[in-house]
N, C-alpha and C positions, 0 to 999 in steps of 0.2 A: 587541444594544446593548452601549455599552462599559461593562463594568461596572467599572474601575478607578479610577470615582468611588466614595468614601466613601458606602458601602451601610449602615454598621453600624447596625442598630434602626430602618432603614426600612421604610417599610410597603410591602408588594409584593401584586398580585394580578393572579395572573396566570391567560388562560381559557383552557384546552384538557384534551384527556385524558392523564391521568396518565403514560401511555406515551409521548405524542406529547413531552408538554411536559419529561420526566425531565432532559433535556440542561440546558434553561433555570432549571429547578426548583434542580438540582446547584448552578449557577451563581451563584444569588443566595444560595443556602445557604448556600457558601463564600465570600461578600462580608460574611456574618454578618447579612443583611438577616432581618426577621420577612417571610416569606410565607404567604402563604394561594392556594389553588387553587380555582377556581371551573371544575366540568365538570356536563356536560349529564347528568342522571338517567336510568338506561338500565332500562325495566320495574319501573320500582317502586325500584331497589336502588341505594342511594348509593353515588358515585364511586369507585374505589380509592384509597385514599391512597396516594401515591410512598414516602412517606418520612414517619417518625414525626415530624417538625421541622413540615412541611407543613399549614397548618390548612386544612383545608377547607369553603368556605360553597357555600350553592346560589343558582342562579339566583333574580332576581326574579321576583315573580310576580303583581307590580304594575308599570305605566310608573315609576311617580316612583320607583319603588326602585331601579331602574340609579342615579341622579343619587345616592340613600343611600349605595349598595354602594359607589360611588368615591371618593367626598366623604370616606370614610376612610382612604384608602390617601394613598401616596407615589406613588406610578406604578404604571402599569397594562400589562397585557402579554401583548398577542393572541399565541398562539401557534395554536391550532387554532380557530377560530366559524365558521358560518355567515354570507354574507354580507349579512344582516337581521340578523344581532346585530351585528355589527361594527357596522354604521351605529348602533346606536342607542346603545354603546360608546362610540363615537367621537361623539357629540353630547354624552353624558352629562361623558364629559370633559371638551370644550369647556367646558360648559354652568359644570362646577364645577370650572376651570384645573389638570386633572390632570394630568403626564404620562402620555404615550402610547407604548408601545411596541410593534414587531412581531417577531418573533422565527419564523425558520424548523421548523416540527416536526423533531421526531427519527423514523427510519424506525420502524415500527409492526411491519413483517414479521418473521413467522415466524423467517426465517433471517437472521441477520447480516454482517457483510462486513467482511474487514480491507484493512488499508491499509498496505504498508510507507514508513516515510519515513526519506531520506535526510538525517540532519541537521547535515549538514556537518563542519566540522573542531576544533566547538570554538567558532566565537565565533557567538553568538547572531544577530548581523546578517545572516552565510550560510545560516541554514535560511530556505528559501524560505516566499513566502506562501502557498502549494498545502499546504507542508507546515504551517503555522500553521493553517488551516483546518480541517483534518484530524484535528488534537489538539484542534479546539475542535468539532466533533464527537463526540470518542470518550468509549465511557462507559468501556472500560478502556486504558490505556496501556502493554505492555510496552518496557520500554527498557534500555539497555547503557550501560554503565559508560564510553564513552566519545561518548555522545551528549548532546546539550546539553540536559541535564534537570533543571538546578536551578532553572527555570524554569518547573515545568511545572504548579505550582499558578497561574499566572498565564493560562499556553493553555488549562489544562482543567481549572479550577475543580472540583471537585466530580468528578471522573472519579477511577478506583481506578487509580492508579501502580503499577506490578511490577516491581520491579528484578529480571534474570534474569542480572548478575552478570557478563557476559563482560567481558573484556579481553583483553589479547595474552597469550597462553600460559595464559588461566588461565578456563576456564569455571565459573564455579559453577554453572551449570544444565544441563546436557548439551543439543544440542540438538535430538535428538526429543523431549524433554520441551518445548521452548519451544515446536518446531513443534503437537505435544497441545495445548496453553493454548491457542493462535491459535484453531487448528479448533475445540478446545469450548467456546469464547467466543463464536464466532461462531453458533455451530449453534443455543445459549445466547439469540441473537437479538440479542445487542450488536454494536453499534458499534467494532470493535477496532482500534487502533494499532500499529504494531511500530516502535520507535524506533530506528533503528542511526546510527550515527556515520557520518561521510561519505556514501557513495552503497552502496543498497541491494544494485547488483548489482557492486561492486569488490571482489571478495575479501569481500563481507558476509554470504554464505549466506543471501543474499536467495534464489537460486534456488529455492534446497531449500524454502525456507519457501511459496514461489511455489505447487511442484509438490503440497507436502503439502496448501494449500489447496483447490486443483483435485482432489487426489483425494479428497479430502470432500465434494466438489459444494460450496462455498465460495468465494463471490465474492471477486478478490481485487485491488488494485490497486498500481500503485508508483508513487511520489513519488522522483524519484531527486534526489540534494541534490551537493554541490559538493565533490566527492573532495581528500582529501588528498594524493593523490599531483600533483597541479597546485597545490593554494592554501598547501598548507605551504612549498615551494621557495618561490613566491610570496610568502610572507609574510619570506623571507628576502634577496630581492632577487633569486632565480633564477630566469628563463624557464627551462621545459623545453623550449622550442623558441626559436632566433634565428636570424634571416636570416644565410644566407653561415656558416654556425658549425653548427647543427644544423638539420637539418631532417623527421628521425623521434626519437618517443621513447618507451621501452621502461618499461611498470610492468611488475613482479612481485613475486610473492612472495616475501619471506624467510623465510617460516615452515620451510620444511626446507629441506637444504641441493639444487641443483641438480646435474643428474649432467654427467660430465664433455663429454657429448655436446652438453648446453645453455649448459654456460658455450664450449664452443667458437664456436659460432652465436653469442651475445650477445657474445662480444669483438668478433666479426667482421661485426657488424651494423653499428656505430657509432653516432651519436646521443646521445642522451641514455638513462644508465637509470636510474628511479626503483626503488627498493626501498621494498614496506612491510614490516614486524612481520620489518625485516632485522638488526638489531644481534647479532642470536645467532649469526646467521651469516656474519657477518661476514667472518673470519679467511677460512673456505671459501670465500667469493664472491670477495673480492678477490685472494688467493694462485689460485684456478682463473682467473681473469680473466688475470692477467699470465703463468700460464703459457701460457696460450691467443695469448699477442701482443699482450697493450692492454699499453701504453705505465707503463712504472711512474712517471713522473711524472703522470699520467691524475690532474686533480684532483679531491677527491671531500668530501663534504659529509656533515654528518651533523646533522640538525634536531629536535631533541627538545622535546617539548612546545609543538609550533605553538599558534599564536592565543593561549598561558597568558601570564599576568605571568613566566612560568619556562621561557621559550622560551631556548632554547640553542642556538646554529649553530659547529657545531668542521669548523674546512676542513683539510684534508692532502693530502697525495699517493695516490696508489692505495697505493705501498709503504711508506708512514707512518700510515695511519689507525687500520691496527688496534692498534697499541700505543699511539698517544694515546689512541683513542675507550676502552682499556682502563686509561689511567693519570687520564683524566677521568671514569672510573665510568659512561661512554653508556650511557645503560638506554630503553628503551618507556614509553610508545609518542613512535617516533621514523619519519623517515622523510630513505634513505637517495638522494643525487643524485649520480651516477659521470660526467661530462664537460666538455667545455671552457667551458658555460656556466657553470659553477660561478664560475668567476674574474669575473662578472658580479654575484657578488654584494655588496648591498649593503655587505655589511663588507670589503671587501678593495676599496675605489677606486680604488688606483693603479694594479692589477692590471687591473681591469674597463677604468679611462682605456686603460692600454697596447692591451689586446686590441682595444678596441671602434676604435683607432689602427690598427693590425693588421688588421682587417677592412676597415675601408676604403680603407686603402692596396691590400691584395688587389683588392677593387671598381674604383677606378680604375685598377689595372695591365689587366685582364679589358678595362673598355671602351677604354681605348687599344687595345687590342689590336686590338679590332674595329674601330679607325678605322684 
């Protein structure tokens, strides 16, 4: 149910077992609603309580008293019955104009299962709805400092947030220590999250996290989300790919510098190449590039803080960027675009007019030829 109707001091009763229903439980919790939990008596011994907030009543144990039980609440809220309670649930409702809700159980098993999600570049509307679901699953969420989680009492209500601190160049949590939390959360029998910014397996040590799962006997799955190295150019006005202009394009990483062997190859590749977490290395990328043969007019682009109100796009030459990007204070997280698509972007029109004139002229000079 959507709970981001004004819940506060409503009456909630919701029927299933305390395990099944904890997701739903959280949820109404955090909307500040009064709940009460209604679960079937098992040998004599009242239900578990979830949660000390939780008031627990028991089944009727007369007909007319479902029609009592409901007639008090706000809404009501199948999450695990039988299906002879339900009907008589659902009559009783009816009967005294309650609402009704159904709500999916939370798994019960032993062992738990994480889920890495890809959450894009920053604006809330790129994490997918695979990955929205996901967080509205989980009972714990770890997430990174450059993933879209100030939102995340809104996906997953009542679920325990772990900030684990990463950003470019700067881990607070090491990450065998992140990959330990996944595995003993899950094993723990939760529902686990792992939150990363962009796409889980682009440079996000989604692998690692992958393999540490599986060697725990730990189900593990991935949500992959909408990488910055395509939606940040993107959001600057640059295709990493255009017809007749480019048509391969190269991400890497900037985290350490490239050896002379690979900046040879990447000159002489051509294309497009994206850099992430490259501003540090900068100086070393672009001075190996041009000694390698790219063209020191080679435009190159530098996008800092895609998707934010504090996005920034500084364009130069191959053999001009690194002293602006160092007289503008370029810092991370940024992401770096080195080719002729660059001059396509949207801040530089007359540039983009010219080229995109230039391409087409190329275009029809080709098919003449062939006639």
């Amino acid at each position: 149910m959507d709970i981001s109707l004004d819940l506060a001091g409503r009456r909630v009763l919701v029927f299933g077992g305390a395990l099944a229903a904890r997701r739903v439980l959280a949820r109404f919790l955090a909307a500040e609603a009064i709940v009460y939990l209604a679960s079937v008596t098992v040998d004599g011994h009242p239900p578990e309580r979830p949660h000390p907030q939780v008031r627990p009543v028991e089944y009727p144990h007369f007909p007319h008293g479902w029609r009592d039980l409901v007639s008090a609440v706000d809404l009501v809220v199948l999450v695990e019955v039988s299906e002879s309670t339900e009907r008589i649930i659902v009559d009783a409702c009816a009967a005294q104009r309650v609402w009704l809700s159904r709500e999916p159980a939370a798994s019960v098993a032993p062992l738990g299962r994480v889920t890495l999600v890809g959450g894009g570049p920053g604006d809330d509307g790129l994490l997918t709805m695979a990955g929205v679901q996901a967080l509205r699953d989980a009972d714990i969420v770890f997430y990174d400092k450059l993933s879209p989680h100030d939102r995340l009492d809104e996906w997953c209500p009542g679920a325990e947030h772990v900030d684990v601190g990463k950003t470019p160049g700067h881990h607070a949590t090491p990450q065998a220590d992140i990959e330990r939390m996944l595995v003993d959360s899950a094993l723990a029998g939760l529902t686990v999250v792992r939150l990363k910014g962009g796409d889980p397996f682009v440079f996000g040590r989604g692998g690692e996290e992958v393999l540490a799962c599986r060697e725990a006997g730990v189900p593990v799955t991935v949500i992959s989300g909408v990488t910055s190295a395509i939606s940040v150019p993107a959001a600057a006005g640059i295709p990493v790919t255009h017809r007749e202009l480019s048509r391969v394009f190269t991400v890497l990483s900037g985290h350490a510098p490239l050896s002379e062997n690979e900046l040879a190859h990447l000159a002489g590749l051509g294309g497009t190449i994206v850099v992430l977490m490259g501003v540090g290395t900068l100086p070393h990328l672009t001075a190996g590039l041009a000694r390698h043969g790219m063209r020191t007019d080679m435009p190159v682009a530098i996008i800092e803080q895609g998707f934010s109100s504090r996005q920034r796009t500084t364009k130069a030459r191959l053999d001009t960027i690194t002293p602006l990007a160092a007289k503008l204070g370029a810092r991370s997280p940024a992401v770096l675009v080195i080719g002729e698509v660059v001059r396509l972007s949207q801040h530089d029109d007359a540039a983009s007019e010219e080229l995109l004139q230039a391409i087409a002229g190329n275009a029809e000079h080709a098919l003449n030829a062939e006639h």
